[in-house]
C-alpha positions as CSV (number, residue, x, y, z in Angstrom):
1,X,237.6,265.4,110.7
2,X,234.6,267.4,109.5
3,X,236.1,268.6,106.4
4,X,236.9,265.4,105.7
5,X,233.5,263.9,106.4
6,X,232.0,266.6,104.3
7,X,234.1,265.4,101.0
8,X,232.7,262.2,99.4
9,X,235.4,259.2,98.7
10,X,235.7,259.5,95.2
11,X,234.3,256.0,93.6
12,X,235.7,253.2,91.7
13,X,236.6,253.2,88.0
14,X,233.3,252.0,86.7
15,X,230.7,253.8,88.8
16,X,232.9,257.1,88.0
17,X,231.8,257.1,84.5
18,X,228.5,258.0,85.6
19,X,228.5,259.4,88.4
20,X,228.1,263.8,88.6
21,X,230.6,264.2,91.7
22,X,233.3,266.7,90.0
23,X,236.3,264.3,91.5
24,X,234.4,261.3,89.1
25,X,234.0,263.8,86.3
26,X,237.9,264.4,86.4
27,X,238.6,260.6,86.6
28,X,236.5,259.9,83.8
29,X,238.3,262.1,81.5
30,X,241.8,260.7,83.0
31,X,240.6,256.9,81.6
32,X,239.4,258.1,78.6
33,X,242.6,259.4,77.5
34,X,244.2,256.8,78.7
35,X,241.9,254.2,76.8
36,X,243.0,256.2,73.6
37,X,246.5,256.2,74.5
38,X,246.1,251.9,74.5
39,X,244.2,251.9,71.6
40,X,246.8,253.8,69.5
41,X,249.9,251.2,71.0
42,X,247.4,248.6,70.0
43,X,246.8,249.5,66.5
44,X,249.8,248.2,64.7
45,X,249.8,244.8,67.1
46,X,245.9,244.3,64.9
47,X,247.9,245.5,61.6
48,X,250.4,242.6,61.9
49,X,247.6,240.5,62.8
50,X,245.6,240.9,59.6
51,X,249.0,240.2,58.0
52,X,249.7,237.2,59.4
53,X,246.4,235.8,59.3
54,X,246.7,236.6,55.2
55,X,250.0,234.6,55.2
56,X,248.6,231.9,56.6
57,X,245.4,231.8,54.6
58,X,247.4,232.0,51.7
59,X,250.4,229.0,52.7
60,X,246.9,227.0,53.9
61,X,245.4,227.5,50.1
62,X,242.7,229.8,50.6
63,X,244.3,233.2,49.8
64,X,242.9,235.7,47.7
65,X,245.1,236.0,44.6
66,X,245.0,238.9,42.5
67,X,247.9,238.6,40.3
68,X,249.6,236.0,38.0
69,X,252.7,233.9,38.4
70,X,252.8,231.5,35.8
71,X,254.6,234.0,33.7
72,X,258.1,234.4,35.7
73,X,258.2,230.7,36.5
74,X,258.2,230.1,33.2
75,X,261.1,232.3,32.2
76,X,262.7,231.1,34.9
77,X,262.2,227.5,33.9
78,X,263.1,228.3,30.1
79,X,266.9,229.6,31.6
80,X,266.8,226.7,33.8
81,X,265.3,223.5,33.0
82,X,266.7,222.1,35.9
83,X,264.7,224.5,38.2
84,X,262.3,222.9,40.8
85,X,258.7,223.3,39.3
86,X,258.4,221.4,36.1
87,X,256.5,222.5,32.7
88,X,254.0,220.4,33.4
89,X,253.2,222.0,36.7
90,X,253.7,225.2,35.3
91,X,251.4,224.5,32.5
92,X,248.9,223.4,35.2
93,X,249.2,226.9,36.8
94,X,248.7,228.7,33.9
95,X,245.7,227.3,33.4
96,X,244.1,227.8,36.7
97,X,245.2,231.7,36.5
98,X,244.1,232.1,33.4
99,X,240.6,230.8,33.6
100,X,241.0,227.8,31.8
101,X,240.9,223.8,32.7
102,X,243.6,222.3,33.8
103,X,242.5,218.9,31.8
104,X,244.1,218.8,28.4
105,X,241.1,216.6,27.2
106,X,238.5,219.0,28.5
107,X,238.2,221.2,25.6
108,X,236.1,221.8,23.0
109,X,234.4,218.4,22.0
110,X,235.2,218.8,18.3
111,X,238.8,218.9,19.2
112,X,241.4,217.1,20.5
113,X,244.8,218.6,21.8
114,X,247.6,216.3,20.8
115,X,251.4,216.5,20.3
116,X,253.0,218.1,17.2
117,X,254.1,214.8,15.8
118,X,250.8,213.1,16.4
119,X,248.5,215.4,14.8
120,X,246.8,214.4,11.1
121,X,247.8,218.2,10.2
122,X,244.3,218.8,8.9
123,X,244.9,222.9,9.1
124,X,247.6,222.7,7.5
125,X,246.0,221.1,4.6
126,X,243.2,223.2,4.8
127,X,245.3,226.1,5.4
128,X,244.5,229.2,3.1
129,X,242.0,227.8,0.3
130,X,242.2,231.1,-1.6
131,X,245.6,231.1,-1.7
132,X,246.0,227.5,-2.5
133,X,243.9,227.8,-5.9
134,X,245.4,231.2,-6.8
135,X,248.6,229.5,-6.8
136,X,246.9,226.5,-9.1
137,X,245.6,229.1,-11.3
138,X,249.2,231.3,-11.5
139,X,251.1,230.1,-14.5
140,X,254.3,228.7,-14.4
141,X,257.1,230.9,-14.4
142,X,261.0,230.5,-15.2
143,X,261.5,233.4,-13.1
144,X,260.5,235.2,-9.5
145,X,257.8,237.8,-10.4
146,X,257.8,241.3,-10.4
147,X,256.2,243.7,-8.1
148,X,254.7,245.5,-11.0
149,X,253.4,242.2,-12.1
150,X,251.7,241.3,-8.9
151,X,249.7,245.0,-8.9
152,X,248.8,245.1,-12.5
153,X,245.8,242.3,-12.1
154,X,242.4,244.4,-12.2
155,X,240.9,242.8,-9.1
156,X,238.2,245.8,-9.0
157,X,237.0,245.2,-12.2
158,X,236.1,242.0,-11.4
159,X,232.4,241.3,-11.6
160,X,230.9,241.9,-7.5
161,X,229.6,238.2,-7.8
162,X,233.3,237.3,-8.3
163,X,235.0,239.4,-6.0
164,X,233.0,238.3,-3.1
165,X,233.4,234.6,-4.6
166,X,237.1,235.3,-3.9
167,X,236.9,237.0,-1.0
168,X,234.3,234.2,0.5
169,X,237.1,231.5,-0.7
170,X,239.7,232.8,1.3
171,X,237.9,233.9,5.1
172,X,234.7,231.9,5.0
173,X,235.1,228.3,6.2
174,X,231.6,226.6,5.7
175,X,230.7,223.6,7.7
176,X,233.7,224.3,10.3
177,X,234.4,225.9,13.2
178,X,237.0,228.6,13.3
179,X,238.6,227.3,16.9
180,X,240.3,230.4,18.9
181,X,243.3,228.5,20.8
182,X,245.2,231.3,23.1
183,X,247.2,228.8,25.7
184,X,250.5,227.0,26.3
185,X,251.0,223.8,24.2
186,X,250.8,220.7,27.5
187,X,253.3,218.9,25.3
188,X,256.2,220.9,23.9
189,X,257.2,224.3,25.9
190,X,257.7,227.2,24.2
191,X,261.1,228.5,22.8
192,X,261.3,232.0,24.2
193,X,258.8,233.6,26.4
194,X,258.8,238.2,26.4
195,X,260.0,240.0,29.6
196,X,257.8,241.6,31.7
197,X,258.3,244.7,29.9
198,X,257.3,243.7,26.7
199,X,254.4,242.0,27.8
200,X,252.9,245.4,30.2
201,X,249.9,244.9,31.9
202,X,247.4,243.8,30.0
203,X,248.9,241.0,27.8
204,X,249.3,238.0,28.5
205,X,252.4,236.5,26.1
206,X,249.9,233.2,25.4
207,X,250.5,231.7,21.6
208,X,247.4,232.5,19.3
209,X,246.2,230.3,16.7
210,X,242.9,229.6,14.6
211,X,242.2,225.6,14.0
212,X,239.4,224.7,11.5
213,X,240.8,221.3,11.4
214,X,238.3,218.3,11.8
215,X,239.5,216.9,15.1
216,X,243.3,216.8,16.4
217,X,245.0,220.1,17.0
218,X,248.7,221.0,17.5
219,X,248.9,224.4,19.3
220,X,252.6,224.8,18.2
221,X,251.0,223.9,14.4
222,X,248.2,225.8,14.1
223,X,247.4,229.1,11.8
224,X,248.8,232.3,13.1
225,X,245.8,234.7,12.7
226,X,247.7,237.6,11.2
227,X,248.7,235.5,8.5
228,X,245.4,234.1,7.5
229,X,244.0,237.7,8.0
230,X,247.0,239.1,6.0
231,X,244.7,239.8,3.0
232,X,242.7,242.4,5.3
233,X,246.0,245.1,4.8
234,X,245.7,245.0,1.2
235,X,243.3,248.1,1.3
236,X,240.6,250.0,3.6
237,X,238.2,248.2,1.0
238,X,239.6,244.9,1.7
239,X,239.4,245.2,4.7
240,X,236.0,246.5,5.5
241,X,234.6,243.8,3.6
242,X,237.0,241.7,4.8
243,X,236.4,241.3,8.4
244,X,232.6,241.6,7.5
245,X,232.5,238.2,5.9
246,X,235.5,236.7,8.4
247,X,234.0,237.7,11.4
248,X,229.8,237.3,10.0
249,X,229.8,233.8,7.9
250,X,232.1,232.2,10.3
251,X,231.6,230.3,13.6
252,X,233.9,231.2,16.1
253,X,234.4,228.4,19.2
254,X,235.9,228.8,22.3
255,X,237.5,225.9,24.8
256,X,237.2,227.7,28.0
257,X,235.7,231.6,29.4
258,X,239.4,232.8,29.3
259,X,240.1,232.6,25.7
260,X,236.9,233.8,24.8
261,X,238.1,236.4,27.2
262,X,241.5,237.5,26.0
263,X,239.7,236.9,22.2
264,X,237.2,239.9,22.8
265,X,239.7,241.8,24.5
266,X,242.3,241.7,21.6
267,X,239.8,241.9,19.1
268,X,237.9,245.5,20.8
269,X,234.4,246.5,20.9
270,X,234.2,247.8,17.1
271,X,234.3,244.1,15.7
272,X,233.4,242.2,18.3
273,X,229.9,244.0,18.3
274,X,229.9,242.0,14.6
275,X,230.2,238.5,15.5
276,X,227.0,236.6,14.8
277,X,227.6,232.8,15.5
278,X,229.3,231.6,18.5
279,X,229.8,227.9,20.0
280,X,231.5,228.0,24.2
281,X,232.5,225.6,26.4
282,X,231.0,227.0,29.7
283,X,234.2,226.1,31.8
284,X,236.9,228.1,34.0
285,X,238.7,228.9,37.1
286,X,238.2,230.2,40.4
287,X,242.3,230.3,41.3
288,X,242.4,234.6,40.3
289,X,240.2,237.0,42.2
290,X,239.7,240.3,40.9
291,X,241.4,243.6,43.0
292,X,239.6,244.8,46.1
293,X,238.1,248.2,45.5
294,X,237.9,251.4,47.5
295,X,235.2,249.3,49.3
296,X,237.3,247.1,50.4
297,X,235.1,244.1,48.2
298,X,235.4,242.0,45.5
299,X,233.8,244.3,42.4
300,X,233.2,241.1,40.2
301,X,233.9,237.7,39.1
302,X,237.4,237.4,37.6
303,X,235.7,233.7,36.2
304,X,232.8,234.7,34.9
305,X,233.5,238.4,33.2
306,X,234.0,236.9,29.8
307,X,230.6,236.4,30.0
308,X,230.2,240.3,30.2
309,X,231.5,240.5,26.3
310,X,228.0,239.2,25.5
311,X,226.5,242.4,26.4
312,X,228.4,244.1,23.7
313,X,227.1,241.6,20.9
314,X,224.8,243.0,19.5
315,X,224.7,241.5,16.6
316,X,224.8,237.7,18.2
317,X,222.3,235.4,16.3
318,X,223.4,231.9,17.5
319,X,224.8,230.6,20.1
320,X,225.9,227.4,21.5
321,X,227.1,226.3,24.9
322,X,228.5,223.2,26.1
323,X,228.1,222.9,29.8
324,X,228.4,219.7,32.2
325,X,225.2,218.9,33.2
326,X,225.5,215.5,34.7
327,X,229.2,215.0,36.0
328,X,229.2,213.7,39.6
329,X,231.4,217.5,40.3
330,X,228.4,219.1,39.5
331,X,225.7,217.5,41.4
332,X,223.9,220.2,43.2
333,X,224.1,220.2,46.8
334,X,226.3,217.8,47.3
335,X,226.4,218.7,51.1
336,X,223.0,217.6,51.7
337,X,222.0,214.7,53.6
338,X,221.9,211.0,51.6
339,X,218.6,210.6,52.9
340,X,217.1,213.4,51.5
341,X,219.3,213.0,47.9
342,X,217.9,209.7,48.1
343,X,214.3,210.8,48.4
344,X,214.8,213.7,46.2
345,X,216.4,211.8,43.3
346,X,213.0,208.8,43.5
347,X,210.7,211.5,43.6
348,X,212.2,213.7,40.5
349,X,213.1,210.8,38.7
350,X,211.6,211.5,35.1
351,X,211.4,215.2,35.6
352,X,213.2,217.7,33.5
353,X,215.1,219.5,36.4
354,X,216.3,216.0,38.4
355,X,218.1,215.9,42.1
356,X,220.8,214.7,40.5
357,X,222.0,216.9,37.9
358,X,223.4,220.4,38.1
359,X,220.9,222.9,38.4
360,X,221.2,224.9,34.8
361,X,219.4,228.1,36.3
362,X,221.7,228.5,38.9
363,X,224.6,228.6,36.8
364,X,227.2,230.9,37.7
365,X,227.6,234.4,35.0
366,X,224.0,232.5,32.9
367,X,222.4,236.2,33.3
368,X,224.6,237.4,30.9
369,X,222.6,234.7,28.4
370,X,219.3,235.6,29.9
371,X,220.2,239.8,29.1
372,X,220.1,238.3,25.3
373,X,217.5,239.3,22.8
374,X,216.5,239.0,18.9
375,X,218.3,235.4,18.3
376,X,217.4,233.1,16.2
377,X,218.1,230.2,18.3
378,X,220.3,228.8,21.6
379,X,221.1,225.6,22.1
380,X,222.4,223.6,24.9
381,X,224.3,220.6,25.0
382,X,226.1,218.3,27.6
383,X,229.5,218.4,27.5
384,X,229.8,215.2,29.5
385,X,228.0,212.8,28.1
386,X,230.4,213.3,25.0
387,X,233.1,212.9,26.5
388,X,232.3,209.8,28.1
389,X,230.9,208.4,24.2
390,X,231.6,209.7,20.7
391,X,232.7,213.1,21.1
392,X,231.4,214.5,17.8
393,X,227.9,213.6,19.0
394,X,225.8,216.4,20.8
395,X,223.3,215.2,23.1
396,X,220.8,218.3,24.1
397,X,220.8,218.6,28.4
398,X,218.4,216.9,29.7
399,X,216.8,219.9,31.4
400,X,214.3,220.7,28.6
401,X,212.4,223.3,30.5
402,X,215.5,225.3,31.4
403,X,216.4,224.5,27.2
404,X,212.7,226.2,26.5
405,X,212.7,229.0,28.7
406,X,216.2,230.3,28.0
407,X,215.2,229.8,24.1
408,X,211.7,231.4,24.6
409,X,213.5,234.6,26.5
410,X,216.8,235.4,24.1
411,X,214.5,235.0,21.1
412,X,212.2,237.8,22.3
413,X,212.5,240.9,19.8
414,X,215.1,243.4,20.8
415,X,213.8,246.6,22.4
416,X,213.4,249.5,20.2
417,X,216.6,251.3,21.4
418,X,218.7,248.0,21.2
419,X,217.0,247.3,17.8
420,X,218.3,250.8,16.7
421,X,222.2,250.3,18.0
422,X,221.8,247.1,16.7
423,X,221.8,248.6,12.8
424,X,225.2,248.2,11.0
425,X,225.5,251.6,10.3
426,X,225.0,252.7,14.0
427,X,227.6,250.0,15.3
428,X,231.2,251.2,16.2
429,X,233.4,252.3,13.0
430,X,236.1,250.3,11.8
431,X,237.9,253.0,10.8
432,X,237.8,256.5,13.1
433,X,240.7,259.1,13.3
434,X,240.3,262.7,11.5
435,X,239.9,261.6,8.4
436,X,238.5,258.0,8.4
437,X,237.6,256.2,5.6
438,X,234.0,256.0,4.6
439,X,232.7,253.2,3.0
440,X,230.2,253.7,-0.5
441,X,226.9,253.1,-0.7
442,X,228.0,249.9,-2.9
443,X,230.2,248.4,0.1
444,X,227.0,248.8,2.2
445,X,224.7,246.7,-0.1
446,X,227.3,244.7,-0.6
447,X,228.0,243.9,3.2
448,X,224.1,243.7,3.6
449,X,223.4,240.9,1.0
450,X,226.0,238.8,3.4
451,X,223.6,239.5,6.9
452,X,220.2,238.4,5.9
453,X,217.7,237.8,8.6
454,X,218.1,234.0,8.0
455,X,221.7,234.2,8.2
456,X,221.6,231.8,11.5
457,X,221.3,228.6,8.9
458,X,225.3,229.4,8.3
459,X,225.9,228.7,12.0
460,X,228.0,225.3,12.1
461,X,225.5,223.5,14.4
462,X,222.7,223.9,11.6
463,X,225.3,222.5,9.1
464,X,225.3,219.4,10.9
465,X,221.5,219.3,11.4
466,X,221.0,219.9,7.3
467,X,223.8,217.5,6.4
468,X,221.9,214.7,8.1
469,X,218.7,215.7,6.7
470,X,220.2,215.9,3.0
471,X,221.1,212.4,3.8
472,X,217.4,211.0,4.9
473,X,216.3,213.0,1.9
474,X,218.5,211.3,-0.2
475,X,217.6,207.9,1.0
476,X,214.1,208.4,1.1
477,X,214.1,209.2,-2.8
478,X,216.7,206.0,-3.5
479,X,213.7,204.5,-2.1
480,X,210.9,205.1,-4.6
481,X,211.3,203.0,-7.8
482,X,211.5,205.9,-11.0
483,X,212.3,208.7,-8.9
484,X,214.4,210.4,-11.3
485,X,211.6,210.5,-13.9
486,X,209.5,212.2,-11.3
487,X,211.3,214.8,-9.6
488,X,210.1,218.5,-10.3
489,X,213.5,220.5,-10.3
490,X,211.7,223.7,-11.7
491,X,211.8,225.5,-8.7
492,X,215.4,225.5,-8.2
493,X,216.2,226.3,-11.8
494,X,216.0,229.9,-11.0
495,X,218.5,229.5,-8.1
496,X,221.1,227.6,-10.0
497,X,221.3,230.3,-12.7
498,X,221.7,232.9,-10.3
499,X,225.5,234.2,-9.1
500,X,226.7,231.9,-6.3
501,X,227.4,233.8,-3.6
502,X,225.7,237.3,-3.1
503,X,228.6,238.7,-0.2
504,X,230.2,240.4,-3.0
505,X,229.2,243.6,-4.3
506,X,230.1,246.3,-7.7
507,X,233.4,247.1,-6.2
508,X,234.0,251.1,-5.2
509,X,235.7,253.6,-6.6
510,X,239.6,252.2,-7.2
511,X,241.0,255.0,-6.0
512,X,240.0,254.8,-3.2
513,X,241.9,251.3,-2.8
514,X,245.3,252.9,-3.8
515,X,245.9,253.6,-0.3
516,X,246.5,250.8,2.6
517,X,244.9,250.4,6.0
518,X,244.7,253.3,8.0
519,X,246.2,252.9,12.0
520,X,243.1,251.4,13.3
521,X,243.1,248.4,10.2
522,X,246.7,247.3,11.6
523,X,245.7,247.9,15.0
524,X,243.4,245.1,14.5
525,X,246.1,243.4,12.8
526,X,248.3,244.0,15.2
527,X,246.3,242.1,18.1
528,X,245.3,238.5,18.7
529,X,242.1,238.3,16.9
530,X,239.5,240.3,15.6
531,X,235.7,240.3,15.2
532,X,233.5,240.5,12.3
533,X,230.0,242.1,11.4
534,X,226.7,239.5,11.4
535,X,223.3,239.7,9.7
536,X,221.2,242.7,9.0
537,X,217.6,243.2,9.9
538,X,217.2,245.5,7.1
539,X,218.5,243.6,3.9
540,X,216.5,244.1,1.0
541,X,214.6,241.4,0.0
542,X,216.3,240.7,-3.0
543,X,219.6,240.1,-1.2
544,X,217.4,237.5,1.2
545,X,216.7,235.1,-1.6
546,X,220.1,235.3,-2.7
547,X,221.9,234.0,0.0
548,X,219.1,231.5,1.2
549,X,219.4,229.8,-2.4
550,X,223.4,230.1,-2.1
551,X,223.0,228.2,1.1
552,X,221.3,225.4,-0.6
553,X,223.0,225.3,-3.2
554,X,226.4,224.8,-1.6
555,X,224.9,222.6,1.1
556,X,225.6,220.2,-0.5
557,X,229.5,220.1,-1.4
558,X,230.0,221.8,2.2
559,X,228.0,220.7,4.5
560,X,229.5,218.6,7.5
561,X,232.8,219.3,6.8
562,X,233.8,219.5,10.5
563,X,232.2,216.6,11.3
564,X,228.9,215.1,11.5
565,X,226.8,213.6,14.2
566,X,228.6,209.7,14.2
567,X,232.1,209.1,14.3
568,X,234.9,210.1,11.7
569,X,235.2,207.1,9.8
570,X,231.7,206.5,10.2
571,X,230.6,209.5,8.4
572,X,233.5,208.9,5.7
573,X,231.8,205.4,4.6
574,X,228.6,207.1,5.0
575,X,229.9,209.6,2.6
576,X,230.9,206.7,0.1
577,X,227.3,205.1,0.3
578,X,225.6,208.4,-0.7
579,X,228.3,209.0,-3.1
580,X,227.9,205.5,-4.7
581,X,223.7,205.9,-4.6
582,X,224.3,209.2,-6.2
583,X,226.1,207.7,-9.0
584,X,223.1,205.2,-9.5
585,X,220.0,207.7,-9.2
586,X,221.9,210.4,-11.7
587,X,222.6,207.1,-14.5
588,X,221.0,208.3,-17.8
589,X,221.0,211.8,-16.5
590,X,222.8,214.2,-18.6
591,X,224.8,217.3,-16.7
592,X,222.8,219.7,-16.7
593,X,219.9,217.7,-15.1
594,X,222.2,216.2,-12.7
595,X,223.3,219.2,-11.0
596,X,220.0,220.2,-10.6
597,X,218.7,217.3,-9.6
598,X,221.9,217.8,-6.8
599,X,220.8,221.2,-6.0
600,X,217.1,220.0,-5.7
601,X,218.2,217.3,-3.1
602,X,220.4,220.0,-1.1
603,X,218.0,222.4,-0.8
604,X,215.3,220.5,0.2
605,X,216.0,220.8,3.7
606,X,215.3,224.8,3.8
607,X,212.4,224.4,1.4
608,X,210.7,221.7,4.1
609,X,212.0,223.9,7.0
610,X,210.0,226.6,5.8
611,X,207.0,224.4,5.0
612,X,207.0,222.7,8.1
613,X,206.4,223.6,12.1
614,X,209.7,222.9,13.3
615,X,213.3,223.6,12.3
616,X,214.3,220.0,13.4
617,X,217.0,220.8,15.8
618,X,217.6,217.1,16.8
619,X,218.0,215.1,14.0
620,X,221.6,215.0,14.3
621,X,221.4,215.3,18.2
622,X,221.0,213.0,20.1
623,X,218.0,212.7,22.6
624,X,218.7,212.6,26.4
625,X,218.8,209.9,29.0
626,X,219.4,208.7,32.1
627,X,216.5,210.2,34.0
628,X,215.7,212.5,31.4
629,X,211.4,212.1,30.0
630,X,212.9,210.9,26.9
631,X,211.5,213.2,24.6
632,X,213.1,215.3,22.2
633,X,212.9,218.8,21.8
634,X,211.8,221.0,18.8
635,X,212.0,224.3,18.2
636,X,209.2,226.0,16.0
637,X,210.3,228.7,13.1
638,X,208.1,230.7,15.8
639,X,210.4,230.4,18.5
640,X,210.5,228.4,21.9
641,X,210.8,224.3,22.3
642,X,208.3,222.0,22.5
643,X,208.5,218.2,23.1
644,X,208.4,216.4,19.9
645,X,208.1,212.6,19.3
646,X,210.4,210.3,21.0
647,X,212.4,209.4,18.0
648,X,212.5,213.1,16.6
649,X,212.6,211.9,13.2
650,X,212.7,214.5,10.1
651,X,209.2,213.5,8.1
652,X,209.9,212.3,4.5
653,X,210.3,214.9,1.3
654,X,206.8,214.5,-0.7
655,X,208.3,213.5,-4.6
């Protein structure tokens, strides 16, 4: 019994765990295997947990998805119509997974998606205007011509004024907007659709097309790019200067974040670092999530990493988005109490930045906008107010401040190391491999003349600003009684004698033309689209007044050919009235006069621009309401907006 009393009872499970008798010690280590022993038995009851829980977040609607399924439905639909998920479901999914709206009106606001049969065909009459008058020009002949015909026209000893005339003819459409349409047609579904295996991993198998058409677009109609870029294999020549005037004197527009997505990511860095005007419809989907990394986290924004192609512009000069400012969808904090919104909404009623509206600065992916520098200008416009009135009407947001410091930031000079990448001879080659092609010091000039600092008045949104201008102008001098005895046209004289169009250049050494393409030019054939170069800091001075007195000078036959600021058969009898008062002024005028007088009216508008404090970015815009101070905005040749007066009227040309 002693021995017994001398031995401490071991204690209990808890109190062993602490406690320094040996017999504790031992039992301590006893429960911690057997604690590791559990856990181990335990582990794959948590592993089927997790997956579980994943199915039933996913059958519930709020599963990550990481990978796309519109593609084998669709093949599976095309061998079986009769299958259970119709096109027009299918079409809805591919529009969520490809970050797109699933709206068929919510696209662009100078276009309008409609059936094949329903369209007015517009790009198909406006299809390839080079190629049209070349085959005006050809003479008639009883039989099919030769090959040896066809390469025995001199086209490189064609004055450089020509061959850039040409050239310009073909790839530059003035007063439109080059629409990039990558998405299944909602009305028609397509024929045939590639396997898996021909489409990899990185294509998507979507139908490409350009539209430049004034309003209604057929996706199954509209221009394949590799035949309206076709000219650009003719020769490494062609196409260096080529896909500089394409890509530079053109706007490019975009319906949604995922085609201007999969448009930068066919077209690759070397020409998309080239584009210089750019118009966006800031809309997507949330439905795709990017892959989990080694972290275990989201590494980005599958909807907003379009956005991330403006980092690699570097030669970006304008650049307009459409965004939805005040749809009910959009409302910032729509959670919060009604009380509060109510209070709130009195007490900012007026203000720029109003309860209820969307909250521009918060805007998801708007720091890649902010990371912008050296523009010449950004504008905003709300996408909803024209939708819900005239849809070729562009009314500015009503957020002015947000409009001013946005514009005051992106139109800060680039840094010296940006400025310096930002060169077109520092920019990505076109053409690499072991022997690349080099261009001649006359391409270069050549190219240069087309990028002049004041390049951004090409931009299809100043286009529409001028053409309304020209048309006050025009009025104003119908006004005053003699005004044809009056007008001074001796300072456009000079222009009208000069070539009319400096893009084109003393064309290089022919033999250097004998060859085609290299691998890289069909490359860029070869994909969906392709970018172009955009205006050059360093143009000589010479080249400067060149193009700014072709842009007045051809203001006037092309300005507001997409479209003006009223509706389309609005602006087609406004058309007839300046036609018919046109007629009147130039009666007793003889030809020569006339055209000048013409080229005096047209380029008006960038002598008063230049003479006056503002560049008149409202004239054709239409000034915000609802809430809104009611002001318009201005933005000085300087930079930055300021209010202007109410009516933001363009002041009358001095005669």
């Amino acid at each position: 019994m002693s021995n017994n009393a001398d031995q401490e009872p071991p204690c209990g499970a808890v109190d062993a765990l602490s406690c320094p008798n040996p017999q504790c010690k031992r039992r301590e280590g006893m429960l911690k295997a057997e604690i590791d022993r559990l856990t181990e038995e335990l582990e794959p009851v948590r592993v089927l947990q997790k997956e579980i829980a994943a199915l039933e977040a996913r059958l519930g609607g709020h599963g990550k998805r990481t990978k796309r399924t519109w593609p084998a439905l669709l093949r599976r639909h095309l061998a079986d119509p009769g299958f259970g998920i119709s096109y027009a479901r299918i079409h809805q999914i591919c529009c969520m997974e490809e970050n797109m709206s699933t709206k068929n009106w919510f696209v662009h606001p100078d276009i309008k998606l409609v059936a094949p049969d329903d369209q007015d065909r517009d790009s198909e009459a406006d299809f390839d205007v080079g190629h049209d008058l070349a085959l005006e020009a050809a003479p008639a002949s009883d039989g099919p011509q030769t090959r040896r015909d066809e390469k025995s026209f001199p086209f490189d000893k064609l004055p450089w004024q020509l061959q850039g005339t040409i050239l310009k003819l073909i790839l530059h459409k003035r007063g439109r907007i080059i629409h990039c349409i990558s998405r299944l047609d909602p009305f028609i579904p397509p024929a045939s659709f590639p396997s898996a295996e021909e489409l990899g991993e990185h294509r998507s198998g979507l139908k490409k097309v350009f539209f430049w058409g004034k309003s209604e677009c057929s996706i199954s109609s509209g221009v394949d790019p590799k035949d309206h870029l076709a000219i650009l294999t003719v020769s490494k020549r062609f196409y260096f200067l080529g896909v500089h005037i394409f890509y530079g004197l053109n706007t490019f527009g975009f319906s949604s974040l995922g085609e201007f997505g999969r448009f930068a990511q066919g077209t690759g860095l070397p020409r998309i670092a080239r584009i210089q005007h750019m118009e966006l419809l800031l809309t997507g989907s949330q439905r795709l999530t990017a892959p989990l990394d080694t972290r275990g986290k989201v590494p980005m924004s599958r909807r907003t990493y379009p956005l991330s192609w403006l980092v690699d512009m570097y030669r970006l000069k304008t650049l307009v988005v459409h965004i939805n400012e005040t749809g009910w969808f959009h409302t910032r904090r729509k959670y919060e109490n009604p009380t509060v919104k109510r209070l709130l909404e009195a007490k900012t009623r007026g203000q720029p930045n109003r309860r209820m509206s969307r909250s521009l600065r918060c805007v998801q992916g708007i720091d890649y906008v902010y990371q912008l520098r050296g523009m010449e200008w950004i504008r905003f416009y709300d996408v909803n107010q024209a939708f819900h009135g005239r849809r070729n009407v562009r009314h500015p947001v009503q957020d002015w401040s947000f409009s001013e410091d946005i514009t005051n930031t992106t139109t800060l000079p680039k840094p010296p190391t940006r400025q310096q990448n930002a060169e077109l001879e520092n920019l990505e080659p076109l053409f690499t491999g072991e022997n690349p092609w080099t261009p001649s010091a006359d391409d270069w000039k050549l190219v240069k003349s087309v990028f002049i600092d004041t390049n951004g008045r090409c931009s299809y949104d100043d286009l529409r600003l001028r053409k309304s201008n020209r048309d006050a102008d025009l009025a104003s001098y119908l006004s005053v009684a003699g005004t044809a005895q009056v007008v001074d046209i001796s300072s456009d004289s000079e222009s009208d004698t000069e070539s009319s169009d400096p893009t084109s250049e003393p064309s290089s050494d022919p033999g250097s033309d004998s060859e085609g393409p290299d691998s890289d030019s069909d490359s860029a054939l070869g994909t969906i689209f392709e970018d172009d170069d955009t205006s050059d800091s360093d143009s000589e001075s010479s080249s400067s007044s060149e193009s700014e007195s072709e842009s007045s000078s051809e203001s006037s036959d092309d300005d507001g050919a997409g479209g003006g600021g009223d509706d389309e058969d609005d602006s087609e009898s406004d058309d007839d009235d300046s036609d018919s008062a046109l007629e009147d002024l130039l009666a007793g005028v003889s030809l020569a006069e006339g055209r000048d007088l013409v080229s005096d009216l047209s380029s008006s508008d960038d002598d008063d621009e230049d003479e006056s404090a503002d560049s008149d970015s409202d004239d054709e815009v239409v000034n915000s309401s609802g809430g809104g101070s009611g002001k318009s905005l201005k933005r000085p040749l300087g930079g930055g907006w300021q209010k202007g007066s109410p009516g933001g009227k363009r002041p009358r040309v001095e005669v």
